[in-house]
Structures are given as C-alpha cells and as structure tokens.
C-alpha positions as CSV (number, residue, x, y, z in Angstrom):
1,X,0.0,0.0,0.0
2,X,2.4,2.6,0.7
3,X,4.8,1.7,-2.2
4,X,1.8,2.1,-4.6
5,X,1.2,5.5,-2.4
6,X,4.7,6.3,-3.5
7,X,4.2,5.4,-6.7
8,X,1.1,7.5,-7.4
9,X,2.8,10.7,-6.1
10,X,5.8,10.4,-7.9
11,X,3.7,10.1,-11.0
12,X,1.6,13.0,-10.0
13,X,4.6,15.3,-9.6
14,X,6.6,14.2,-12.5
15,X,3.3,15.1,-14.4
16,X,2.8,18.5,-13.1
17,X,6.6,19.7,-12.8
18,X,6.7,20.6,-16.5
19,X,3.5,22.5,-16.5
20,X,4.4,24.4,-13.4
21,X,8.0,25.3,-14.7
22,X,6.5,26.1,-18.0
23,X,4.2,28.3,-16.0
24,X,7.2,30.0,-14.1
25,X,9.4,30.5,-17.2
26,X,6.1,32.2,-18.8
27,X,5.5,34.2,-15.7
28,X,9.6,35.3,-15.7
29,X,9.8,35.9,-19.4
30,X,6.4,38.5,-18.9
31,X,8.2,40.3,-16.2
32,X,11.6,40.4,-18.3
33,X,9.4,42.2,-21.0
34,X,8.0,44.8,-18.7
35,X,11.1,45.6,-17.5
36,X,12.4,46.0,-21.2
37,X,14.7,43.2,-21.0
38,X,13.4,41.8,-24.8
39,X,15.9,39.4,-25.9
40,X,15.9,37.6,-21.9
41,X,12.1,37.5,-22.4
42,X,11.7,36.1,-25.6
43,X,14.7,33.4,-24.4
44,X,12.8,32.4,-21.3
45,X,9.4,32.2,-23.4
46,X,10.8,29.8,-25.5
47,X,8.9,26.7,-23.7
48,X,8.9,23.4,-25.5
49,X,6.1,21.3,-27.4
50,X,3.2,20.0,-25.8
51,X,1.6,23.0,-24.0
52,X,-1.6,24.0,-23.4
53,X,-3.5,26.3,-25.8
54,X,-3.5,29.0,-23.9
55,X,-0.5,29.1,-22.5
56,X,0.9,28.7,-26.5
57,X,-1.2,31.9,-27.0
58,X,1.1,33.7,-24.4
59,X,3.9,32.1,-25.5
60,X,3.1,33.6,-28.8
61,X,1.8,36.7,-28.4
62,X,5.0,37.1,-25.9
63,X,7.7,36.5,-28.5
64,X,5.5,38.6,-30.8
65,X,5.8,41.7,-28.7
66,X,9.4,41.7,-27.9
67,X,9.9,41.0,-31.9
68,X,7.6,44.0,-32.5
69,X,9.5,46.4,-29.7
70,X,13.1,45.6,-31.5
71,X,11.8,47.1,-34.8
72,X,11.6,43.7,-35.9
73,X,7.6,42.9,-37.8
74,X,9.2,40.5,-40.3
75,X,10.2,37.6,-37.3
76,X,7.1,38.9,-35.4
77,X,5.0,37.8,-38.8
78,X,5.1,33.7,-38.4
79,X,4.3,34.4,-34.6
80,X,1.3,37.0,-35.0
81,X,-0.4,35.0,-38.3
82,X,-0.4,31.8,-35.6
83,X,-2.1,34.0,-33.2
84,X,-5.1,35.1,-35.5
85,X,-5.6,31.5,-36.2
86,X,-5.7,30.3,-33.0
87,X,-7.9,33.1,-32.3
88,X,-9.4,34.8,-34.8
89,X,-12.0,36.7,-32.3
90,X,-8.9,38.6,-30.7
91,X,-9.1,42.1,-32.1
92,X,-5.6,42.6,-30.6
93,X,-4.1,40.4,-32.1
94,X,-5.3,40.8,-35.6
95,X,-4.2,44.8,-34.9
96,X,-1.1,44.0,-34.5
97,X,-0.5,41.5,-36.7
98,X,-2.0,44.2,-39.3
99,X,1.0,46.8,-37.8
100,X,3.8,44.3,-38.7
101,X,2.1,43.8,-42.0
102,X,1.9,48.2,-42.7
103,X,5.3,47.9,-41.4
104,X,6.6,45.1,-44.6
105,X,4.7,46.9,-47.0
106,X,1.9,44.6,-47.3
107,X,-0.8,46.8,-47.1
108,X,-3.8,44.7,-49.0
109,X,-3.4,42.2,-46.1
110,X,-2.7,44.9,-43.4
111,X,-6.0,46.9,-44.6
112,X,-7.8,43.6,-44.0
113,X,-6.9,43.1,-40.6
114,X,-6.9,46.4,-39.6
115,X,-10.8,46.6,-40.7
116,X,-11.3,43.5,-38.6
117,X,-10.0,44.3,-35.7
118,X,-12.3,47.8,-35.9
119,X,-15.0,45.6,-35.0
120,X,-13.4,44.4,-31.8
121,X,-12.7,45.8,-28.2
122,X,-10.5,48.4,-29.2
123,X,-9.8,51.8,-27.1
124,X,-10.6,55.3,-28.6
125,X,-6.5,55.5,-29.2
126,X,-6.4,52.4,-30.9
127,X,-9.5,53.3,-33.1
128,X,-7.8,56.6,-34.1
129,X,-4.7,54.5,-34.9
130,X,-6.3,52.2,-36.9
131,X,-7.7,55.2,-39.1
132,X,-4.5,56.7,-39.4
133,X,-3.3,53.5,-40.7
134,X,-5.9,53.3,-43.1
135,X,-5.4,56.5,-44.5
136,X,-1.6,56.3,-45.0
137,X,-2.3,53.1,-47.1
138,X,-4.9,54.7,-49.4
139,X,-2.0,57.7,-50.1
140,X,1.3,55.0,-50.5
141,X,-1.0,52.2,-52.5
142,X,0.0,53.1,-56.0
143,X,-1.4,49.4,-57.4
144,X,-3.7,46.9,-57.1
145,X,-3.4,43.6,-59.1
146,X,-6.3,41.1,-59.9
147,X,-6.5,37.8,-61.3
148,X,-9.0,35.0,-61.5
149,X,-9.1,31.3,-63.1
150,X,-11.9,29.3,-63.3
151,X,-13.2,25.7,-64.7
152,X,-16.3,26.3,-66.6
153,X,-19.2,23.2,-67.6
154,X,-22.1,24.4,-69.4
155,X,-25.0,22.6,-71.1
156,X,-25.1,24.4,-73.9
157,X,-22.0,26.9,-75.0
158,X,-24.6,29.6,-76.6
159,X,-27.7,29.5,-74.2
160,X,-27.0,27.0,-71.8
161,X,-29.6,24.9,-72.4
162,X,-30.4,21.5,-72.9
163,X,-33.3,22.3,-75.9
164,X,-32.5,21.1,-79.2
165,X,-35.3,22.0,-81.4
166,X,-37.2,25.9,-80.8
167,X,-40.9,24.3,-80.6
168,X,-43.8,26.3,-82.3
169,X,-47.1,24.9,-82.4
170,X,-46.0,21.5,-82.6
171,X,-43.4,22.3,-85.4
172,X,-39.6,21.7,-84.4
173,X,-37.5,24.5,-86.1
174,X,-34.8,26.4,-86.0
175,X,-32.2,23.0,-84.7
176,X,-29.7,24.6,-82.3
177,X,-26.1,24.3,-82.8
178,X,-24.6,21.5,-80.8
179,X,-25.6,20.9,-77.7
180,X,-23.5,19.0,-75.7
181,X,-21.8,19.4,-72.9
182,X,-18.7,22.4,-73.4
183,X,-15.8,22.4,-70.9
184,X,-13.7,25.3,-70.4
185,X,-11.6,27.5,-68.7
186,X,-12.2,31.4,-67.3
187,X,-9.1,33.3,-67.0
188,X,-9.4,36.9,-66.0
189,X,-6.5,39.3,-65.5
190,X,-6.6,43.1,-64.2
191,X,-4.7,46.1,-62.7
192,X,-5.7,49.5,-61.2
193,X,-3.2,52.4,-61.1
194,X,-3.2,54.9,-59.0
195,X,-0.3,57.7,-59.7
196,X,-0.8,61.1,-57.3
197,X,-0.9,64.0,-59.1
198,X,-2.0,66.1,-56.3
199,X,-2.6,65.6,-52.0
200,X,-5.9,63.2,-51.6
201,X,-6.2,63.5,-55.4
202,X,-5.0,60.3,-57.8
203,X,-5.1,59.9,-61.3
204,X,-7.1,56.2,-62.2
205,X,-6.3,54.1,-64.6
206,X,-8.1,50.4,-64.8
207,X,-7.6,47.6,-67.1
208,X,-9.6,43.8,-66.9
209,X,-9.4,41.4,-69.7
210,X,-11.5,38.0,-69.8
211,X,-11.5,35.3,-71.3
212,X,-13.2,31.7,-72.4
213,X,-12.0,29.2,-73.7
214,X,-13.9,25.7,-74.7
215,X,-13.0,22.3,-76.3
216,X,-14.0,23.8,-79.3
217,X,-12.6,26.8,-80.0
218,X,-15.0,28.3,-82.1
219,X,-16.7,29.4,-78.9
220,X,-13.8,31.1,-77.0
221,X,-14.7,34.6,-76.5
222,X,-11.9,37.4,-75.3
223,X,-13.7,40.9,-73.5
224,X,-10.7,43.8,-72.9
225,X,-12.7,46.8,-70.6
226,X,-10.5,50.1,-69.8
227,X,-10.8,53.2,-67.7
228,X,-9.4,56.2,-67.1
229,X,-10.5,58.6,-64.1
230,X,-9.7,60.6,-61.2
231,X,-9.9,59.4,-57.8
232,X,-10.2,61.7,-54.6
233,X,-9.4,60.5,-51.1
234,X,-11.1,62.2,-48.0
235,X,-12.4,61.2,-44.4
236,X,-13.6,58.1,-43.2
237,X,-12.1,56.1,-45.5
238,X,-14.2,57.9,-48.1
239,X,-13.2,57.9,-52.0
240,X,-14.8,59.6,-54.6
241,X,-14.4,58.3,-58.3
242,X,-15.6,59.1,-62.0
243,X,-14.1,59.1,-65.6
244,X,-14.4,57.2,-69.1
245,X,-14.5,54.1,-70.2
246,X,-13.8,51.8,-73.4
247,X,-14.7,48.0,-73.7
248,X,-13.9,45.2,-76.6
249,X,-15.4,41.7,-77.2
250,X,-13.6,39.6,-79.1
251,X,-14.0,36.1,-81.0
252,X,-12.7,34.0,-84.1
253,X,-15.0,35.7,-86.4
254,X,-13.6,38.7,-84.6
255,X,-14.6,41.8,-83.1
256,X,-18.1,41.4,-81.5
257,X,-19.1,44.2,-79.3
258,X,-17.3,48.2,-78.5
259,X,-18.6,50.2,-76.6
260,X,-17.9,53.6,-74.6
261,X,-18.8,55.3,-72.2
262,X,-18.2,57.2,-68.3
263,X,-18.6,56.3,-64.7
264,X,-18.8,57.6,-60.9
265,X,-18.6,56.3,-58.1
266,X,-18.3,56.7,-54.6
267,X,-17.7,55.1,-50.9
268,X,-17.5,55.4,-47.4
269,X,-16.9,54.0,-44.2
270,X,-20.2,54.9,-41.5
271,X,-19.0,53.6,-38.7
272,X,-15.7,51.7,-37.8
273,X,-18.2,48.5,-39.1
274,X,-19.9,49.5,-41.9
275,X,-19.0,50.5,-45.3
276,X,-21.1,51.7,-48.0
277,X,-20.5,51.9,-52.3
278,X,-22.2,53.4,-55.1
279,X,-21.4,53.2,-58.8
280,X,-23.2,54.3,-61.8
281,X,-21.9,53.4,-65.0
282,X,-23.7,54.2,-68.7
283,X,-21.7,52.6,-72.0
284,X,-22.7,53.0,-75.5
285,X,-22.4,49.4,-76.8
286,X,-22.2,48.9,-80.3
287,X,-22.2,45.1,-81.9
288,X,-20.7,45.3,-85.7
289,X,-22.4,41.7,-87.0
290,X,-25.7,43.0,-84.9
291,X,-26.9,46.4,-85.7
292,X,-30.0,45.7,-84.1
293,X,-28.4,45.3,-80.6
294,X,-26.8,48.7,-80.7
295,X,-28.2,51.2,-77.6
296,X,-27.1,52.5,-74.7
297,X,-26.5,50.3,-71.1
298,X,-26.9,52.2,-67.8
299,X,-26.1,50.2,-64.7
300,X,-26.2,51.4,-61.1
301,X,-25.4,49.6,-57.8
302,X,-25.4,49.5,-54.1
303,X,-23.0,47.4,-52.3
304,X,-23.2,47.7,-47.9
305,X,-20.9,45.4,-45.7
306,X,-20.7,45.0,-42.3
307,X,-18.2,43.5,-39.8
308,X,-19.7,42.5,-36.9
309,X,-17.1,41.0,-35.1
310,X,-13.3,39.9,-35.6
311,X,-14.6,36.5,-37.1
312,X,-17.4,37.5,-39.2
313,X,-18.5,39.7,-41.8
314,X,-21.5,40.5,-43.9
315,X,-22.5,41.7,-47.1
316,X,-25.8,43.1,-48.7
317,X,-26.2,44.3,-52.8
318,X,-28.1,45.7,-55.5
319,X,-27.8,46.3,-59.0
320,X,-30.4,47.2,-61.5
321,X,-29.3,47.5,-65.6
322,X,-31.5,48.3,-68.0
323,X,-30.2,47.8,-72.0
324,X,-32.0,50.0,-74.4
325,X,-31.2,48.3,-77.8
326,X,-33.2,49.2,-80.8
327,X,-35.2,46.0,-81.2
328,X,-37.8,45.7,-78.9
329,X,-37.2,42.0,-78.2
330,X,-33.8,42.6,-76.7
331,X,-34.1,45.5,-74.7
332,X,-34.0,44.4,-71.2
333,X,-34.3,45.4,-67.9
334,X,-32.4,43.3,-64.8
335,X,-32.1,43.5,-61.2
336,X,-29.8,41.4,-59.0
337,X,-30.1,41.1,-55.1
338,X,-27.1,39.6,-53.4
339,X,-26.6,38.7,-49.7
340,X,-23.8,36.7,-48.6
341,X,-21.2,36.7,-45.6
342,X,-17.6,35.4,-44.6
343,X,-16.5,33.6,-41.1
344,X,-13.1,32.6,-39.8
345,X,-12.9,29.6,-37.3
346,X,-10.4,28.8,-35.1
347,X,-7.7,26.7,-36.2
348,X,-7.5,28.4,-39.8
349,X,-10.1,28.0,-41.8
350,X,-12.2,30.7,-44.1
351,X,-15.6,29.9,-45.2
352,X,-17.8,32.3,-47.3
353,X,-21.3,32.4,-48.6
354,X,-23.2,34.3,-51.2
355,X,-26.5,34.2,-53.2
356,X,-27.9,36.3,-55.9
357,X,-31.2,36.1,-57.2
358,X,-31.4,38.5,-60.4
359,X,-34.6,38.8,-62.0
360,X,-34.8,39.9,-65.7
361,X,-37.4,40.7,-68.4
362,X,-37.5,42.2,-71.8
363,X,-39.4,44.4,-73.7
364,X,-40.9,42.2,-76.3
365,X,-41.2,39.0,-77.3
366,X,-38.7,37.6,-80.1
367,X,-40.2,37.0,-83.6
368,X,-39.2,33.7,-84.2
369,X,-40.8,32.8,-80.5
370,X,-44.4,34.7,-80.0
371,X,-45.9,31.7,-78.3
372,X,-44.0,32.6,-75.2
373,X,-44.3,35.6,-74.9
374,X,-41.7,38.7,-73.8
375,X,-39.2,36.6,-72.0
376,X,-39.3,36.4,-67.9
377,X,-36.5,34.8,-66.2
378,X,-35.0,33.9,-62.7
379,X,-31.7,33.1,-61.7
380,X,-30.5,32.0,-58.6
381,X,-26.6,31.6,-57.5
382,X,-25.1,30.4,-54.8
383,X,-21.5,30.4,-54.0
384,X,-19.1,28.9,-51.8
385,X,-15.6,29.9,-50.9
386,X,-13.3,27.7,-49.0
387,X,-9.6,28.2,-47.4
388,X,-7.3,27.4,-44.9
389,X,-5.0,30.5,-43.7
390,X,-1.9,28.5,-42.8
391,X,-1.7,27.0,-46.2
392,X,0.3,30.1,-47.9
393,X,2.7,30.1,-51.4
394,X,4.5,33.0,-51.6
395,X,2.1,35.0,-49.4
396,X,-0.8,34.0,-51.5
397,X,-4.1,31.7,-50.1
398,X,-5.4,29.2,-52.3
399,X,-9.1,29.9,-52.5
400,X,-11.4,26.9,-53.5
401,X,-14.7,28.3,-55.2
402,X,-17.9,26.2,-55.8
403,X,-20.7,27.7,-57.5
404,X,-24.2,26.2,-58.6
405,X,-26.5,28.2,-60.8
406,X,-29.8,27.8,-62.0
407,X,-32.4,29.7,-64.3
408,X,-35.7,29.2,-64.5
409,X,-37.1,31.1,-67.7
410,X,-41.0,31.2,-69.8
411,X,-38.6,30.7,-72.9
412,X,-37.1,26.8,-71.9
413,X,-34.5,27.4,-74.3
414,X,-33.4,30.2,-71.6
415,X,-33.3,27.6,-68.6
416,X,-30.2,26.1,-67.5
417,X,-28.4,24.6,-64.4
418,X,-24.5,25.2,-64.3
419,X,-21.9,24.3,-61.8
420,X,-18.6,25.9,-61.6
421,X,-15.4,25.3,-59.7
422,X,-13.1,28.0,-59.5
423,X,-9.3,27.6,-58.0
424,X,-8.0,31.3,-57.2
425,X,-5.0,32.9,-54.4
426,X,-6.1,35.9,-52.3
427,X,-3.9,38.2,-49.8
428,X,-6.9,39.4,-48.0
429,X,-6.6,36.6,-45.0
C-alpha cells in the first residue's frame, strides 16, 4: 500500500513539474518584457512542445511583442499570423498582426486586418490608430493587381440549355447548334493604377481582360474593358471616383461588341463596421455583325458590408441595368439582389457564402418565339468559398470556389443549371 502511495505521487509530480516550470518561465519571461529586458524575455518564453493552448497563445503573443518592440515585424509575422488562427475573435491580435504587416509593406493584407479588428474591443486610441493606418495606405498604395481562373461546364456553349429544337405549335424548327456538354476555362487578369498628381487627389487608370476558352474553340470569346479617371481621397475612408471608359469583345470571327462610355462612383466608411458603395456606369455598346443590338446600357449599384465582429462579416447588394437596344425583343431590364457573408474559425479555416437572385425581363417577345411571350427569367446563384489560412505560397491563399446556378425562364430554351469550380489565391486573409 504505501509503495503504490509512493508510486502515485511520484507520478503526479513528474506530471505537473513541466507545467508548473512552464508556468514560471512564462511568468519570468512577462516580467523580463516589462522591464524591457526583450531578448531575456523572448529566451525564457521559448517553452517546448506539448503546451496547453492557452498558454501557447502567451507564448506567442509574448515572442511577438518583444519582436515588434526591436523594430523587428518581419520575425514577429510567423508568430502574430499563428495568433489570429488560433484566435481569430482577438481584435488585438489581428491589430497588431495588421501593424507588422503596414510595417513590410503589405498593405492589402494589413488593410484587411486592420478593418477586422475595428470591430473588436479596441480603445478610442487604438481606433484613431487604426484610421491613421488606413489613410496612410490609401496615399502610398500606388497598385492593385487582380486575377482570376476558373473551370467552366455548361449545357449548352450559346444558351445553356439543354433544348435542341425551338418548338412552335407542334413544329420543331430552327435546330440549335450542338448541344452537348462544353468544358472550359475562365481566366481573367486586371490592374488598377493609382499615380498622385495632387494631395488626396489620384489619377485612375483600370484595365480587366477576360476570357473563355472551350474544347471547341469556335466558342472562346476574349472581353478587354479600360478606364481612365480621377480618384479623390477624404475622411472616413471615403473615396470619390468618375471618368471614361472603353470596352472590346472579341471572337474567331472577330470583333463582337465596342462600346464607350463614363462612370462615378463613390464610398465610405459609416461607422468603424460599416461600409457603403455606389457606382453608376452608362456605356454606348455597339455590336458590328448585330446592328440591331446597338443602344445604350446604364447600370447602377449599391454594395453595404458589415463586420460585426473579428470573425465574421457580412455583405448586402443591389444592382439594377437596363439595356436599351433598338429591337424591342432585346431591350432588357435586370435587377440582381445579393446577400452573402464570410466567417473565420479557429484553427485556420475561411468559409464564405453568397447568393444572388437577379430577375430579368424584356421588352418584347422575339419574332421567331411569339408563343412565349416577352421573355421572364430567374436566376438564382449560390457560391461557396473555402480556405485554410496556414496554407500560404509566396504570401498568396489558395481559394477553393464552388458555385451552382440555376435559371428558370418562360422561354425553356433560356433555362439552364451550371456548376462551376473556381481555384483562385487571395492576400486578403
């Protein structure tokens, strides 16, 4: 009995020594950092494997600080993006990991933190910190680069349908081209720059390219949009845009569509949580095989997001376009709702959510379809958006994108199902 006594207790304390001198090496290394003694703090925090989470996290955000207080955000990075995925609800520590990022230059990635960690528990100091942050990006960010690629299946690589025959009154006519299945790749490229030409004033100058390409390659399809503005800077991360535009469409038979035309817009942040966006935009489109498409297109949209706390964020949108073409069966008017959101979970990783519903209708019915009517269609999307934040090549975020969409249409050459799988790289984690 008592060597089993003996036995017991010498297991219990050979089980708690190592916690309790990892506590007491913690404890000494967090009063070697108040009394500014950096490098003998961040020695006696180095604790080995096998600790609790929490005491990791003060490990951590330990080793951080003293790399942050010897000028030093580069070795505080690896430390700080742990921290944020181990807790992603900690507004402090996404603020500072967004300092050590303003500090490397990586200011897409800092702005994104930085606006996260607004909707935390930060003081009024930190707040007007933050903002000064944000401001001093908007002045030094000269660039912005974008690029997409995406695996594309439709039903049907002109109408995405699965109707082969246009049915009037019984009669099958008009036989569609082929209808099978078309896969394909999306690849979209783009760049915004931003040269100063004055304080809080920025010349703009935008250009996206697009393109398709299918088995067959009689369907690819190349669209080329640039424009070339002004864009002023002011208060609460406000920004005021507008200038002209030109757009292309390309295809084997070549040039499809041109088009000019001007646009404005205009955001602003309401409170540290909320942002709000405007844009207007009217083109004169112009198709050179299709006279009778040629009209003007005005498009207008609301955009609102809000981050309600460190780990989520949501998003609300409008958009309404009406195409004013000078035959009656393809002027068209459309508007889109859009509702969506984005959530981090501990451990790493980023899920997001959207939906659109966009309702459209035209003017008149098409000739060579009276039976139905002017045409009345639904479309529902939903989209989801998948990564991990640990797994990182050369600072870029795979992103895993899975999209289903469906139409539902009075015309049934007009109704379609789609599913999409997009494999794209974002900074903004």
């Amino acid at each position: 009995m008592w060597r089993q006594a003996n036995a017991f207790a010498f297991a219990l304390m050979t089980g708690i020594a190592p916690l309790a001198a990892q506590e007491a090496s913690l404890a000494q290394a967090e009063r070697l950092f108040l009394a500014e003694d950096t490098a003998a703090a961040r020695q006696a925090a180095e604790l080995p494997d096998g600790v609790d989470e929490e005491t990791e996290v003060r490990r951590l955000w330990l080793i951080a600080l003293t790399h942050m207080r010897e000028s030093a955000p580069r070795s505080a990075l690896p430390h700080l993006e742990r921290l944020v995925t181990l807790s992603p609800e900690t507004a402090r520590f996404r603020l500072e990991l967004a300092r050590a990022l303003y500090l490397v230059e990586q200011d897409d990635r800092a702005q994104h933190h930085f606006e996260y960690a607004l909707a935390g528990e930060l003081s009024l100091s930190e707040i007007a910190t933050v903002n000064e942050y944000l401001r001093a990006m908007e002045r030094r960010k000269p660039w912005q680069g974008h690029a997409r690629v995406a695996l594309v299946r439709q039903s049907n690589p002109f109408q995405r349908s699965g109707e082969e025959y246009v049915d009037i009154g019984g009669h099958f006519l008009l036989p569609l081209p082929q209808v099978e299945s078309a896969q394909g790749a999306e690849v979209g490229l783009g760049a915004t720059y931003l040269p100063r030409i004055a304080p809080d004033l920025h010349l703009r100058l935008h250009v996206m390219a697009t393109g398709q390409f299918f088995e067959d390659s009689a369907l690819n399809r190349w669209h080329l949009r640039g424009e070339m503005g002004l864009l002023s800077l002011g208060d609460h991360a406000e920004q005021i845009s507008g200038g002209v535009s030109v757009q292309g469409a390309f295809g084997q038979e070549g040039q499809i569509l041109q088009g000019v035309g001007v646009y404005a817009g205009y955001q602003r942040r309401l409170t540290n949580r909320t942002r709000l966006a405007f844009r207007v935009t009217a083109d004169r489109l112009t198709y050179p095989t299709a006279p009778l498409l040629n009209g003007p297109r005005y498009t207008a949209s609301v955009e609102a997001s809000r981050i309600m706390t460190p780990q989520l964020m949501l998003e609300s949108g409008v958009m309404v376009t009406h195409h004013h073409t000078e035959a009656l069966h393809n002027r068209r008017s459309t508007a889109t709702l859009s509702l969506g959101g984005q959530y981090a979970f501990k451990g790493g990783v980023q899920a997001g959510l959207e939906t659109q519903i966009t309702r459209m209708r035209q003017a008149a019915a098409n000739p060579l379809l009276l039976q139905y009517g002017p045409e009345r269609s639904t479309r529902l999307s939903v989209t989801a958006r998948l990564m991990h934040r640990d797994y990182t090549v050369r600072g870029f975020a795979p992103v895993l994108v899975m999209g289903y969409e469906t139409q539902s249409s009075n015309v049934p050459m007009q109704a379609y199902d789609n599913f999409k799988l997009t494999l794209g790289a974002t900074r903004n984690f």
